[in-house]
C-alpha positions as CSV (number, residue, x, y, z in Angstrom):
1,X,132.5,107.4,201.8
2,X,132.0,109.5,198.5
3,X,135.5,108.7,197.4
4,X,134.7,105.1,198.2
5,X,131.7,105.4,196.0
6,X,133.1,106.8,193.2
7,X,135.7,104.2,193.0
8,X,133.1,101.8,193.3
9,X,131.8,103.7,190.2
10,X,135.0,104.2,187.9
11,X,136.0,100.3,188.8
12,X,131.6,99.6,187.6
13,X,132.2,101.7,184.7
14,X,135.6,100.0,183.7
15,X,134.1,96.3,184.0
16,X,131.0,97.3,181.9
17,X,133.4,98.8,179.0
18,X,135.7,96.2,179.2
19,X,132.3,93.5,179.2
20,X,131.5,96.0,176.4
21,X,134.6,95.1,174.2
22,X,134.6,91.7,175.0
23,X,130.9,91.1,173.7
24,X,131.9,93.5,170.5
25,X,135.2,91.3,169.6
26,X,132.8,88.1,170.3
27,X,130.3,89.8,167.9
28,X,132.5,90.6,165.3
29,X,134.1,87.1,164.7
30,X,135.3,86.6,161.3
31,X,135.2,83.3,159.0
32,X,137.1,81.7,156.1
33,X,135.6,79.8,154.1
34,X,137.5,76.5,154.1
35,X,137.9,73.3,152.1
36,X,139.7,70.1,152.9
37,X,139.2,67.4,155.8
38,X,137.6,68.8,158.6
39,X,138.8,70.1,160.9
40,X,142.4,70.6,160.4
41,X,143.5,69.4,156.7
42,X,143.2,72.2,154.4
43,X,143.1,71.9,150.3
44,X,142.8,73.7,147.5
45,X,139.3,73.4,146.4
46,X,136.8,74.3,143.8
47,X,133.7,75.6,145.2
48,X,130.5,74.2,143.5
49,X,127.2,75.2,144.3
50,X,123.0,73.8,143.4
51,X,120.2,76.0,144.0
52,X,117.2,74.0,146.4
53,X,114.0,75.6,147.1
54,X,111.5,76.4,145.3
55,X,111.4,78.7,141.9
56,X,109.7,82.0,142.6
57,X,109.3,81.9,146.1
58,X,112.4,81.3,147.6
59,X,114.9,81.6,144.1
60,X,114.1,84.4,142.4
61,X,114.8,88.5,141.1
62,X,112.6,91.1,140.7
63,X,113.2,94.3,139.5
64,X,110.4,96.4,141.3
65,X,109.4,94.9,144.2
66,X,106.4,94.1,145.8
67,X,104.7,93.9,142.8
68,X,106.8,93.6,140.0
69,X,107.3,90.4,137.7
70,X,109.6,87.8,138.8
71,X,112.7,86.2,136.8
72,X,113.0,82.5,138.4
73,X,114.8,79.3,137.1
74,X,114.3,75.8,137.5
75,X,118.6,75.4,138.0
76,X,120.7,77.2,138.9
77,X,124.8,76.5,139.6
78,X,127.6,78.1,141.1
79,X,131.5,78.1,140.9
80,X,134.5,79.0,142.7
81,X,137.9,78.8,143.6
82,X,139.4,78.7,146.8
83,X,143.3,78.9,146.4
84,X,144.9,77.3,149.1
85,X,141.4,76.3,151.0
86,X,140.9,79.1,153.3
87,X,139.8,81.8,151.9
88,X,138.2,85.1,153.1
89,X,136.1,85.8,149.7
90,X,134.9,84.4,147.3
91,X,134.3,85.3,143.4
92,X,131.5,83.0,142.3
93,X,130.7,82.5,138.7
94,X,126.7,81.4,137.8
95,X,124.6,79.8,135.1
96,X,120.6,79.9,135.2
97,X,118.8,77.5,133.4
98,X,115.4,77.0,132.4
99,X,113.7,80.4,133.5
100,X,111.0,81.8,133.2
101,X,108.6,85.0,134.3
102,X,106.3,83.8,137.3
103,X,103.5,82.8,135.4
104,X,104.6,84.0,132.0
105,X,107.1,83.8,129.6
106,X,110.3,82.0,129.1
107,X,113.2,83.6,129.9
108,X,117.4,83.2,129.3
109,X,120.0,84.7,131.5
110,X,123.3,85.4,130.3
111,X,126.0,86.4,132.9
112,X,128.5,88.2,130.1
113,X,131.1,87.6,132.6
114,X,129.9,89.1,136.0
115,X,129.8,87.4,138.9
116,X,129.1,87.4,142.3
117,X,132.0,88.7,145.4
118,X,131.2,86.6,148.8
119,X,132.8,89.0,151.1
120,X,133.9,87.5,154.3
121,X,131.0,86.3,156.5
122,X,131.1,87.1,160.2
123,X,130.4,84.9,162.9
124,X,126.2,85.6,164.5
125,X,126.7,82.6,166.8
126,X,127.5,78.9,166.8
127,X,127.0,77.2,163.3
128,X,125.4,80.1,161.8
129,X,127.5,83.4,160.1
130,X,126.3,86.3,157.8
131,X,128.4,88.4,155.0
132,X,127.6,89.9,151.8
133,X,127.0,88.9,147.8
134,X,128.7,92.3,145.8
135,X,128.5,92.3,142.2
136,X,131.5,92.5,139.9
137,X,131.2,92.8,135.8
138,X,134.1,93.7,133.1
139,X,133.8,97.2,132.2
140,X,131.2,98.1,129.9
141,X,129.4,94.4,130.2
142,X,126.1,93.6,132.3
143,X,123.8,90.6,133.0
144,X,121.3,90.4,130.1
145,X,117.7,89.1,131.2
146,X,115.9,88.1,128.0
147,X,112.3,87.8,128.2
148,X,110.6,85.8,125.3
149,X,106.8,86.6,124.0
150,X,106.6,82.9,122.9
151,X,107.5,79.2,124.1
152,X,108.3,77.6,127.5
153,X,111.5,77.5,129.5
154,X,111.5,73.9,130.3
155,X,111.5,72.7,126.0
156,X,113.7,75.5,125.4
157,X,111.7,76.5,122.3
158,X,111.3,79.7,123.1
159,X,111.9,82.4,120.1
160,X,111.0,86.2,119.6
161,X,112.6,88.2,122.2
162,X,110.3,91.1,123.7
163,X,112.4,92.4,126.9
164,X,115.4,92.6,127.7
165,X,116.4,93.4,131.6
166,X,120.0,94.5,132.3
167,X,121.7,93.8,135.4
168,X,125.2,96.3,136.0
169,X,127.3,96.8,138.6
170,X,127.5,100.6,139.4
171,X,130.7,101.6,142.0
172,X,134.3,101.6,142.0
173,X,136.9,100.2,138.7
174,X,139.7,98.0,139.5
175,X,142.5,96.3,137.2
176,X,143.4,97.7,133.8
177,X,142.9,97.1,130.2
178,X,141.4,94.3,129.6
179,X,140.9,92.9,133.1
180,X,139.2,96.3,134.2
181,X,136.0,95.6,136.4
182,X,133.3,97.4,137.9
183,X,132.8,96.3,141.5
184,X,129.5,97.0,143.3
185,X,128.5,96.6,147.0
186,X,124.8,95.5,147.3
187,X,122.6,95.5,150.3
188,X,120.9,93.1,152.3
189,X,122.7,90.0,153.3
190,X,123.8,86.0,152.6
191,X,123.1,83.3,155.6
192,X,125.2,80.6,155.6
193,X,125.2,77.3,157.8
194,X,127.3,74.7,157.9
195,X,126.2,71.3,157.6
196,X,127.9,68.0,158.7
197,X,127.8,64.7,157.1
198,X,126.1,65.1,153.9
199,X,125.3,62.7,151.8
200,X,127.3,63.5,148.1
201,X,127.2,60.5,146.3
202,X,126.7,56.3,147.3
203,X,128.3,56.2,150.4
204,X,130.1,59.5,150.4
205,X,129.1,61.9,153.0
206,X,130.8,64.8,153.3
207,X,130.4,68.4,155.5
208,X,128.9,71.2,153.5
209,X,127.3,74.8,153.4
210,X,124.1,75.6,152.8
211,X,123.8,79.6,151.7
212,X,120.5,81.6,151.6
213,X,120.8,85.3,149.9
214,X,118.4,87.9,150.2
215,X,120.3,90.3,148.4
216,X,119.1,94.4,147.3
217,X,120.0,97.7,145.9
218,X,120.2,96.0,142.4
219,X,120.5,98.4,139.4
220,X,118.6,97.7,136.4
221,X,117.6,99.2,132.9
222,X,114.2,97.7,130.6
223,X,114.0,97.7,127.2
224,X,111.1,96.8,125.4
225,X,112.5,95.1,122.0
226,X,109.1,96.0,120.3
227,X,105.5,97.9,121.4
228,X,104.4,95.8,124.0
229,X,107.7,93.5,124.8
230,X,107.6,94.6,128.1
231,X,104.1,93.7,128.9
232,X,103.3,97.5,128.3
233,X,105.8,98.7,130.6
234,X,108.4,100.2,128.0
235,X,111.7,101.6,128.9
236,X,112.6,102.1,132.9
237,X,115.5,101.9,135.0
238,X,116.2,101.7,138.6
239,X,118.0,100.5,141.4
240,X,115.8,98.8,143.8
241,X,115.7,94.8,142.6
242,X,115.7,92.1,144.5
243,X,117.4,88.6,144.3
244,X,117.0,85.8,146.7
245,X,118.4,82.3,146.2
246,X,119.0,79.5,148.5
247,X,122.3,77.0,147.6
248,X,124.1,73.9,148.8
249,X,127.7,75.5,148.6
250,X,130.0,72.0,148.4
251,X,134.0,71.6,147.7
252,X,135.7,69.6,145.4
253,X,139.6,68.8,144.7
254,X,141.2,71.2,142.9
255,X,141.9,69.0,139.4
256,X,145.4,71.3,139.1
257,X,146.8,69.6,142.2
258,X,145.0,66.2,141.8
259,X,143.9,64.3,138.3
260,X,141.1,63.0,139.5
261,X,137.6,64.4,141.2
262,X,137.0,64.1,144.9
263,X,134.4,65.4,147.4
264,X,136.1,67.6,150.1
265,X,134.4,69.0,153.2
266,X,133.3,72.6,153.0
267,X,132.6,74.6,155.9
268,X,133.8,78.1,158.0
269,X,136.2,77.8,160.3
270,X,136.7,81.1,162.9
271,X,139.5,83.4,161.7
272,X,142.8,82.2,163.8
273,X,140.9,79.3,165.0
């Protein structure tokens, strides 16, 4: 009877670890990001992307959060290439347009060649997935937040500079020379959610991706450009901003391969789906 039992219990034991596993692989399901017709023609795309939401509450970066001032902008776009249209990351370029501090000054944001790494999202359950937004610069180069002490963001007559905020990736070099970049993994974490049947242009409707980042761990450095620029704050550095940013992520022919523009499906398929 004991040796009966503890069968019973090595044969319990085996099913719960191998339940175990099975729930851990299911878990753990990767995604490509993929471009074409769904759900079987794949192309080689370029990935655009259009911030939604509103400025400052759901599209915006903050240095020191909770109560720190807020960089927002009233546009914001994205852009990619996927290679052969399925791809496991993503390096995505980005301009911001017409920003400004969160109920202050007018602001400009120049990228100086960093951009954001989309690592490869994994799978939380059906239509939904999660993954990471790294940041990558050229050696030596960082995002330069300018912060003006006159005009408005929207005219674009803003003048006198008083701040400047820089944004640098701090981690691990790769490439040489010239192509040398500084690759940095960020914390927090990108949603994204495939959507079907979108409505592009007159009568186009195409699948697409919406993408909401709450992304942290940012380092930063302030310098006021004279007494005062920096609303009395001065120099500081850190390594605790904040962006969020919520996107329409949509595909587009790749013009090498085709001459003329054309609205693909974008969505994630499951890794050797």
């Amino acid at each position: 009877m004991i040796r009966n039992f503890k069968a019973l219990g090595l044969v319990v034991l085996a099913a719960l670890a191998t339940a175990s596993m099975l729930a851990s692989a299911a878990q753990a399901q990767k995604g490509v990001f993929t471009a074409g017709t769904t759900p079987t023609t794949h192309k080689p795309a370029t990935i655009v992307g259009s911030q939604y939401g509103e400025p400052g509450v759901e599209n915006f970066f903050q240095t020191e959060p909770p109560n720190g001032a807020k960089v927002t902008c009233h546009e914001a776009n994205f852009k990619g290439t996927d290679a052969d249209g399925t791809a496991t990351q993503l390096t995505i370029q980005a301009e911001y347009i017409k920003c400004f501090i969160v109920g202050g000054q007018a602001v400009t944001v120049n990228m100086n060649g960093c951009d954001y790494l989309f690592t490869q999202p994994t799978k939380l359950k059906a239509g939904e997935y999660t993954g990471k937004a790294d940041l990558t610069c050229p050696k030596g180069k960082a995002i330069e937040i300018t912060i003006y002490a006159f005009g408005t963001s929207t005219k674009g007559d803003h003048n006198t500079a008083a701040c400047r905020v820089k944004v640098f990736a701090t981690g691990a070099v790769t490439g040489t020379g010239e192509n040398e970049h500084v690759v940095q993994e960020l914390g927090g974490h990108v949603i994204y959610r495939p959507v079907a049947n979108t409505q592009v242009t007159t009568n186009v409707f195409r699948d697409d991706i919406t993408v909401t980042a709450n992304i942290s761990g940012i380092s930063w450095k302030r310098e006021a450009l004279f007494f005062g620029g920096c609303g009395g704050l001065g120099t500081g550095e850190g390594n605790q901003g904040i962006y969020q940013n919520t996107v329409t992520m949509r595909a587009l022919n790749d013009p090498v391969t085709s001459p003329h523009t054309e609205h693909l499906d974008a969505w994630i398929s499951d890794e050797g789906a």
